[in-house]
C-alpha positions as CSV (number, residue, x, y, z in Angstrom):
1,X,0.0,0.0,0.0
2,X,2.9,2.0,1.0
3,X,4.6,2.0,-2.4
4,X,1.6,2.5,-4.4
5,X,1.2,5.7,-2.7
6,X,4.5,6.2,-3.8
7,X,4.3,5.3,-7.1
8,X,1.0,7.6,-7.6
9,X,2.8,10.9,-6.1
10,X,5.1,11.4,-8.7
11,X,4.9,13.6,-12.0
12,X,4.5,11.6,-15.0
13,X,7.9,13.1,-15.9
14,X,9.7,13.3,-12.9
15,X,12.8,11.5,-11.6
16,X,12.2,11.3,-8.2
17,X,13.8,8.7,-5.5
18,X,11.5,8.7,-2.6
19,X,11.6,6.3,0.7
20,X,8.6,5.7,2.9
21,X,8.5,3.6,6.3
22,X,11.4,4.8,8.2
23,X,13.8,4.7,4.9
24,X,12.9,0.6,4.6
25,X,10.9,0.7,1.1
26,X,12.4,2.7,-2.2
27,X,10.7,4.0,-5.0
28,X,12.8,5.2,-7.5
29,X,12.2,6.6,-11.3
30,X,15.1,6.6,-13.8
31,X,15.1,8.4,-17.1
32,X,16.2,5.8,-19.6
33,X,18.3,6.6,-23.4
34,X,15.4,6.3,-25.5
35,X,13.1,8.9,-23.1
36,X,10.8,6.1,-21.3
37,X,10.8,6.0,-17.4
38,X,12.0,3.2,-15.6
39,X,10.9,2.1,-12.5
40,X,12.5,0.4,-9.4
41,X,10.6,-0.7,-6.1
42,X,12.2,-2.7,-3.5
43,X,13.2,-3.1,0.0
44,X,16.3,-1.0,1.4
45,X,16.7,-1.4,4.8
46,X,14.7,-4.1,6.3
47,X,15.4,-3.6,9.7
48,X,11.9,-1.7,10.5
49,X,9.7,-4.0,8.6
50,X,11.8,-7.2,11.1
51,X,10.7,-4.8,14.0
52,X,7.3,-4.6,13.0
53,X,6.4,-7.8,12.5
54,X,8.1,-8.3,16.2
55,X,6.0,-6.0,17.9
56,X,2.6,-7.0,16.1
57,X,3.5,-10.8,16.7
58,X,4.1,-9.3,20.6
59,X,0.8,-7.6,20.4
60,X,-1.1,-10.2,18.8
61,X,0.0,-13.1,21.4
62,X,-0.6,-10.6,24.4
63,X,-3.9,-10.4,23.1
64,X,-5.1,-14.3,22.5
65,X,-2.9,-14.7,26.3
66,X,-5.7,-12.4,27.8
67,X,-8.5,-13.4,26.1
68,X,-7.5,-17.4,27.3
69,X,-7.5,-15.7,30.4
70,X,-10.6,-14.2,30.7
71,X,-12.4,-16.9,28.8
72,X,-11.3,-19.3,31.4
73,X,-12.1,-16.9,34.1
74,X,-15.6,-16.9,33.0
75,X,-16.2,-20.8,33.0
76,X,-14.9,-20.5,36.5
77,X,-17.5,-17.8,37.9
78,X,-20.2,-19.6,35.3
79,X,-19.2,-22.8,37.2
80,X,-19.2,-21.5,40.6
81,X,-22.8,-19.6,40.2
82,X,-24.1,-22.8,38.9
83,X,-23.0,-25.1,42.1
């Protein structure tokens, strides 16, 4: 998503190099010899995507850790009022 917002704010004539996401993902324009545009996307520095994916995978099993949690506190007061 990142790099297609890249890609769509640029000139139709511009050389541009333009980073988004901490500097991790490049989009970069080149005029070639016969006039066309080339185009290069790509991953330059990975470490912030690695990072990312470590803190959501953190996130994501705090999460599912509270809600086993709380589901199993609920059978216990469901169990108790039942007795």
């Amino acid at each position: 998503m990142v790099l297609l917002t890249l890609m769509f704010s640029t000139g139709t004539d511009e050389v541009v190099e333009r980073k988004a996401f901490f500097g991790s993902l490049v989009f970069e324009t080149v005029k070639k010899d016969d006039g066309a545009l080339g185009i290069t996307t790509g991953v330059e520095n990975p470490v912030p995507i690695v990072v990312l994916f470590l803190v959501l995978t953190a996130v994501l099993t705090m999460i599912q850790a509270s809600y086993r949690g709380l589901k199993e506190r609920r059978e216990q007061l469901l169990d108790a009022s039942g007795s």
